[in-house]
N, C-alpha and C positions, 0 to 999 in steps of 0.2 A: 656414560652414566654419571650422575652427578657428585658431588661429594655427599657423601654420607653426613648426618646431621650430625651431631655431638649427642651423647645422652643427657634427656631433660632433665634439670636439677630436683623438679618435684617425684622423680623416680629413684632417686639417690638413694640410700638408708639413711643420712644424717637426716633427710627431712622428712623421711616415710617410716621410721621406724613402726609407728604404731597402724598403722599403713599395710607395711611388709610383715608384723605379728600375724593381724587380722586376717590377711590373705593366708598366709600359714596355718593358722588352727582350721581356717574354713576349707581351706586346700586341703588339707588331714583329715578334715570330716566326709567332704567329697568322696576324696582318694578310701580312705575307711570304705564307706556307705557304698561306693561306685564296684570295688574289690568283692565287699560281700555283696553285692547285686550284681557283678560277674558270676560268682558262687553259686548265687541261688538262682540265679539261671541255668547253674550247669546241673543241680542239683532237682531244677524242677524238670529238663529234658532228661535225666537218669532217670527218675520215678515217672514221667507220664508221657516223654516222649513227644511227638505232634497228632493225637487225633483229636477225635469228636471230643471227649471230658475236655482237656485241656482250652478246645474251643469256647467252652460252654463256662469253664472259668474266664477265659480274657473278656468275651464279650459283658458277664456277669459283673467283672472287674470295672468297666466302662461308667456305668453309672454312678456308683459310689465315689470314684474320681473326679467324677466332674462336678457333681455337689459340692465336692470340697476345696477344689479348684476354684470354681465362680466364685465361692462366698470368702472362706480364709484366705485363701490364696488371694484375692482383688484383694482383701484387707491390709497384708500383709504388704506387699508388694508397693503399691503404688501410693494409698491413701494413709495410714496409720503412722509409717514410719515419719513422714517429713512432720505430720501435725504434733505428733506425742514431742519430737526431737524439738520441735521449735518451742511448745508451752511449760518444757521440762527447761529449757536453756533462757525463756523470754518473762516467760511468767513465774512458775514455783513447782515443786516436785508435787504437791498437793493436785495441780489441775491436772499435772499430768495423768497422776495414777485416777484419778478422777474417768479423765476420756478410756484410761485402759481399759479402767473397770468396764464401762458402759461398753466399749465396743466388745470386751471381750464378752457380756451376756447377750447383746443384741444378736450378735455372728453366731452364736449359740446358739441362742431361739429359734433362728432361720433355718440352720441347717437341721435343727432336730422338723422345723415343719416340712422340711422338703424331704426327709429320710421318710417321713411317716407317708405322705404321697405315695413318693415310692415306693416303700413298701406295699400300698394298695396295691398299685396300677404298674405292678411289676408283669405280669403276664400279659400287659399291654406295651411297657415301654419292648420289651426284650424280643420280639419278634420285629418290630420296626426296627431298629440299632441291625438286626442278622436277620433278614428273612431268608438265607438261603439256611440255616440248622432245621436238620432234620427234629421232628416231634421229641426224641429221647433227649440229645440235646439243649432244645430249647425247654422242654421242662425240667434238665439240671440248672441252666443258664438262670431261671428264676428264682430256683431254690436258693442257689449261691449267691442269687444277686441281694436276695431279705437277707440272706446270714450277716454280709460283706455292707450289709448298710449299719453296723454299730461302727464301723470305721471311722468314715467322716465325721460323726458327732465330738468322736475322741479327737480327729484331725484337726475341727475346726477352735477347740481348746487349745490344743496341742501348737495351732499354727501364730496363734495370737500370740500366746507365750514366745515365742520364735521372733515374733516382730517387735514385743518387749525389748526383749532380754538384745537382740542384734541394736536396735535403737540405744541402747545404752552400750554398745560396742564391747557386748558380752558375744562369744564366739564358742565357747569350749561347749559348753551342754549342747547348745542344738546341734553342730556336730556331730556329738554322739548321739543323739536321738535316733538320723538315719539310719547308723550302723544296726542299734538295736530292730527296728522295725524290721531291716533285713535279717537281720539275724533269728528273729518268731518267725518269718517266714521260712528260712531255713529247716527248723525246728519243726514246722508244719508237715514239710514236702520230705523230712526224712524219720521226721519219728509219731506224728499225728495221723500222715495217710496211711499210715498200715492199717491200721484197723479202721479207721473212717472214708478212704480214698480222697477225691477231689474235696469234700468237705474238709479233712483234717489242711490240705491249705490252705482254704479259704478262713479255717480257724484262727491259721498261725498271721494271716493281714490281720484281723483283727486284735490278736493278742499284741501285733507287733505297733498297729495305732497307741494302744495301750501306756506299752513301755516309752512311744513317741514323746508321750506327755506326762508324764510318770517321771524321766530321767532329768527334765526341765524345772519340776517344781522346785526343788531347794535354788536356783537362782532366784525365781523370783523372793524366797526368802533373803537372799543371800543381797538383794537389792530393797528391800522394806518393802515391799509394792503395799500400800494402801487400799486393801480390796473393800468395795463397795456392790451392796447387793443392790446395785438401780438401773436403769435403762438409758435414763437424759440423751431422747432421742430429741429434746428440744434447747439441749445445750450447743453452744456454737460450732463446738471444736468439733463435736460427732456429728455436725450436720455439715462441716466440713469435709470429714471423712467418709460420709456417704454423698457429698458431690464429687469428690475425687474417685471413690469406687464405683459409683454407676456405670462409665464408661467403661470400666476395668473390668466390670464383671461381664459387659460384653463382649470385652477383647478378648479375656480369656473364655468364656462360650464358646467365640468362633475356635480358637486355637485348640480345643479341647476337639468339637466336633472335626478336626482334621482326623483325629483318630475312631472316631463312628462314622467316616467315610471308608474310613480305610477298609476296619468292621465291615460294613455294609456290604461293600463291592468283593473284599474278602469271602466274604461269607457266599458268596453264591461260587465261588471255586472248586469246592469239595471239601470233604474232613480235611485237618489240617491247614490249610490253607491262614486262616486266622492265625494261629499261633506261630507261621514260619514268620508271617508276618512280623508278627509282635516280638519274636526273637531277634531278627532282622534290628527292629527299631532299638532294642535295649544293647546291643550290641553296641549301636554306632552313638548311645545316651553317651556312652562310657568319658573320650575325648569331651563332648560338651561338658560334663558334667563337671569333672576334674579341672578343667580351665576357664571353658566361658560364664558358665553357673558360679563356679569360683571366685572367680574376682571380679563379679559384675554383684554379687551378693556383699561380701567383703569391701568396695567400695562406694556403695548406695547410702551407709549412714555419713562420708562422709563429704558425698554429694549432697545432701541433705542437709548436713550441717553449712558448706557454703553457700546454698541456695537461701537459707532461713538468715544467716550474716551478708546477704548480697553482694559475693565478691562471686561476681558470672564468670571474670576471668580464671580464676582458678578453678574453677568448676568446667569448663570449656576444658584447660590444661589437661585437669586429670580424668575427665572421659577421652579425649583424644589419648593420653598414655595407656590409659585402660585398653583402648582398642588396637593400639599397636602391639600389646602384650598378649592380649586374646589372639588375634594375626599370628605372630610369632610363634604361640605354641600349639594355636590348632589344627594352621595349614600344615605343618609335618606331619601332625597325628590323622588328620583325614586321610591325608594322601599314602600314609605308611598304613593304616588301615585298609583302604582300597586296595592296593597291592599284597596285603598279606590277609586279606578275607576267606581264603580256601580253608589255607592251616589253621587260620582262628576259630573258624568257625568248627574244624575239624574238633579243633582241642578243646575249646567250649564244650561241644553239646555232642559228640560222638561217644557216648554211654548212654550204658542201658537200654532202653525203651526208643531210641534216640537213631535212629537211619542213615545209611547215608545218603539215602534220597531228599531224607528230609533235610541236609547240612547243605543241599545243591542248592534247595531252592532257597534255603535262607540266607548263604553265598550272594545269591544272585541277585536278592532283595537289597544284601545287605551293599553291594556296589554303589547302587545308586542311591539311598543314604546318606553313606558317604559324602553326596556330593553337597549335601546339605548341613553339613556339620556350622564348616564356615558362617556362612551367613547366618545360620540360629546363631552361633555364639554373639555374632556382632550385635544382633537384634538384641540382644541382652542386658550390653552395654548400651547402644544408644537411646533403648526404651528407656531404662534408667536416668540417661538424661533428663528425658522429657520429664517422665515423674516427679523428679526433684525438681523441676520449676514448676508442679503443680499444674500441667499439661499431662492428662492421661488421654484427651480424645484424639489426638494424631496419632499413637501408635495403637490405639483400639480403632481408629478408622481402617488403619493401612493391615491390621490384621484380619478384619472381616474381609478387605478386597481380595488377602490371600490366601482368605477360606473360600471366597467365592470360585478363585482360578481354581483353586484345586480341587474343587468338586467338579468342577466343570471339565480339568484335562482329566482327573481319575473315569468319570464316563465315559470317556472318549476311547482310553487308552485299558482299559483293564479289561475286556475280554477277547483282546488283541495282545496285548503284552502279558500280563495276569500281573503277579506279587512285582516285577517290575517297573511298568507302569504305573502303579498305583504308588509305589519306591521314589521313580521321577516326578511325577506331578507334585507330592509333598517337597521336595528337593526347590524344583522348578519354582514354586509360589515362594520358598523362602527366600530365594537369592532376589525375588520381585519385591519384596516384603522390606529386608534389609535395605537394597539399594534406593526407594522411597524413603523411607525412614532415614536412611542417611542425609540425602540432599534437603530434606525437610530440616534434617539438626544444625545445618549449614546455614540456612535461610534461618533459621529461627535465632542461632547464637551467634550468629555471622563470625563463626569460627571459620581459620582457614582448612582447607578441604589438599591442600597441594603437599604436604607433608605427611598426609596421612595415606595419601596413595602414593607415593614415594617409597615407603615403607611396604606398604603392599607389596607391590611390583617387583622391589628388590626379596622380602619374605617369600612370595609366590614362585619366584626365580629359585630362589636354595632349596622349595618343597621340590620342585619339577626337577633337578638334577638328582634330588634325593628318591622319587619316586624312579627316576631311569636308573640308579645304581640298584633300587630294589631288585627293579623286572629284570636287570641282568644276573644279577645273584641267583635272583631265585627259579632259572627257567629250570632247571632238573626236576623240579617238584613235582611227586606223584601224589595229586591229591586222594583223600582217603586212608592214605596210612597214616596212623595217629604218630608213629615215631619219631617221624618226617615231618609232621605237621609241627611237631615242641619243639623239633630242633628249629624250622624256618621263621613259626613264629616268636621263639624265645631271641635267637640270636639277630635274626631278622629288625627285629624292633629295635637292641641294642646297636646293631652296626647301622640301622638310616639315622637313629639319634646322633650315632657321632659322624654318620656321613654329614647330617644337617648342622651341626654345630660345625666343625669345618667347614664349610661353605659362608653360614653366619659369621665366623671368624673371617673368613676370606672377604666378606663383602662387609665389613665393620659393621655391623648391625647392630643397635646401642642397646637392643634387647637385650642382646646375649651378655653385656656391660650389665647391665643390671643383673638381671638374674645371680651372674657371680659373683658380682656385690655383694647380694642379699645372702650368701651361703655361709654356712658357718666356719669362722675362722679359726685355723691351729696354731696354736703357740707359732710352727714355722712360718704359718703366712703372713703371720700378725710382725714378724722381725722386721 
């Protein structure tokens, strides 16, 4: 094996402080928003368990998502940030809040035309998305789905503000926004469904859009924003930001309908089916969300800001760091997931309403998930690249190829395998998805590629012993007893953490250098 590299100085604190903040309050918001959407997971299988209602929410939940996904989400993500950052640091605060304005009414208008649609042609979208719900279901599926469309109008305000306030390397409110939104859903599914049932949660998504954007507003005071009531859809900057989102909005399209495939094929399963699913997927969000989501978010403005000053090498630098930190803490958590999916899933969602039939098969789903953590995370990062040079149609090409595969192996494989199947094929397109995407970032920034699998290989190495000390630990395990399951999963997690930190120690791994870097020092360590 080779010698290990040195940790990179752009990962230091002395030169990432504002860096290592950012990632911090976004890491907290994550970790927040990920914890209580732990919660309100456990709290929506106590109150509704796996059948038909629950169905008839996820499916109903589907649309409204994706309205707000294509439109603020493409906004937010790929095209707003680099333009605002660059005319607010190039030109004057004036044009910037200028383009905010305008994008922030155009993203507006769209989404309220595309809610209103939908709300038409609700009892047409809702049986394509699920034809296997039976009649009661799919006429709750539509009820839910009008209610759950004030969401995105709020989302799509809510999501601008988001790309504002992170553009100007504001971090703390959006943060909280998350937790709020889960937090009205919570609110929903324990103290609205009593007396309204499946509707009092689908109340508590909207109340929780609400608060999304509600908890944001004083920054943008707290920033002057210069709000202007115009469109200047023939201003340059916003016609910048809609050549850069065009492609975006198709990337994320295809990435969305991975999940109305799933829907789909789900749906002709039986009751339940759908929601083990969907348990299955928010389980395995958890690791993404907390690390890849994390500091691919938290590094984007100021990839953005070297892209707009054209130093490509530092921007090369710090997506390649970004991905060996993503590497480093997600391959444990996949794999320490995988191995303790029984107990988790046990102690997740084994109350109330909640089976343990139903915990098998979301177990079973939830495996192979897992194997797909990885690679979303990485896609995260290297998307982000591309964005920040103002390249959105390479990684919205490479994401419709791997909507294409996964429609194409979920057919294949889902009434042969069922919720598995349909678990791998999403997995399968990702690791296709990222590994294009990669070699594509190679060729484009003719960064080196040999450092960065280096690090792999040796991180993949510490996950693999750490995943063998799991499965030996844990062969005793009877699954289904919840007591057994806190104690495997609680201690479980803590002892492959420090199983894999030893091993990272052992194999000098500069990750692990940094992270203790970045940790808060006491008086004793500071002597």
């Amino acid at each position: 094996m080779a010698e290990p590299a040195a940790p990179d100085e752009s990962l230091a604190p002395s030169h990432t402080g504002g860096l290592a903040i950012a990632a911090a309050i976004v890491a907290f918001g994550f970790l927040g928003s990920r914890l209580l959407g732990t919660l309100r997971t456990t709290v929506i299988a106590w109150r509704f368990g796996s059948g038909p209602e629950l169905d008839a929410y996820n499916v109903a939940f589907r649309v409204p998502d994706l309205i707000f996904q294509v439109l603020a989400g493409a906004t937010l993500g790929s095209a707003f940030i680099p333009v605002f950052t660059r005319l607010y640091r190039r030109e004057s605060q004036a044009r910037a809040w200028e383009l905010a304005s305008s994008v922030l009414n155009l993203v507006t208008l769209a989404t309220a035309v595309l809610c209103a649609l939908a709300l038409l042609l609700a009892p047409v979208i809702v049986p394509l998305t699920a034809p296997g719900l039976d009649p009661a279901a799919e006429d709750k599926a539509v009820s839910l789905t009008r209610l759950m469309l004030l969401s995105p109008l709020l989302f799509s305000m809510s999501g601008i503000v988001t790309g504002i306030l992170n553009a100007r390397q504001r971090f703390l409110l959006p943060a909280l926004a998350p937790m709020l939104y889960n937090l009205a859903i919570i609110f929903g599914a324990v103290v609205l469904a009593k007396p309204w049932g499946i509707e009092g949660l689908a109340t508590g998504v909207v109340l929780g859009a609400a608060a999304h954007l509600a908890v944001q507003m004083p920054g943008l005071a707290r920033e002057r924003m210069a709000y202007r009531f115009l469109l200047g859809w023939k201003d340059a900057a916003v016609r910048e930001v809609g050549r850069l989102m065009g492609p975006r909005v198709i990337g994320l399209a295809a990435a969305q309908l991975n999940f109305v495939i799933a829907t789909y094929f789900a749906s002709k399963m039986g009751a339940g089916a759908i929601s083990a699913l969907m348990y299955a997927w928010t389980i395995s969000t958890l690791p993404l969300a907390l690390f890849g989501m994390a500091l691919s978010t938290a590094v984007f403005p100021r990839l953005a800001e070297q892209a707009a000053d054209g130093d490509y090498e530092a921007l090369a630098a710090t997506v390649s760091n970004g991905f060996r930190m993503v590497l480093f803490l997600t391959v444990p958590a996949a794999a320490g997931l995988l191995f303790l999916r029984d107990p988790a899933t046990t102690l997740l969602l084994r109350w109330g309403e909640f089976t343990a039939g139903d915990a098998s098969l979301v177990a079973a789903a939830l495996a192979f998930y897992c194997a797909g953590i990885v690679p979303q995370a990485a896609i995260e990062i290297h998307s982000r690249g591309f964005y920040a040079l103002g390249d959105t149609r390479t990684p919205v090409g490479l994401a419709i190829v791997a909507m294409g595969f996964n429609l194409g192996l979920s057919a294949l494989l889902w009434e042969r395998f069922g919720l598995e199947g349909l678990a791998f094929a999403f997995a399968a397109a990702a690791w296709i998805e990222w590994a294009s995407l990669y070699y594509l970032y190679l060729r484009r920034t003719g960064a080196a590629g040999a450092g960065d699998m280096d690090a792999f290989a040796r991180i993949a190495f510490s996950g693999a012993c750490m995943a063998l000390f799991l499965a030996l630990a844990t062969w005793w395990y009877d699954r289904g007893d919840r007591a057994d399951s806190a104690i495997v999963a609680i201690a479980g997690s803590l002892a492959g953490a420090a199983f894999y930190a030893g091993m990272a120690s052992l194999l000098r791994l500069p990750e692990l250098t940094s992270l203790w870097a970045r940790l808060p020092r006491s008086p004793a360590r500071e002597e």
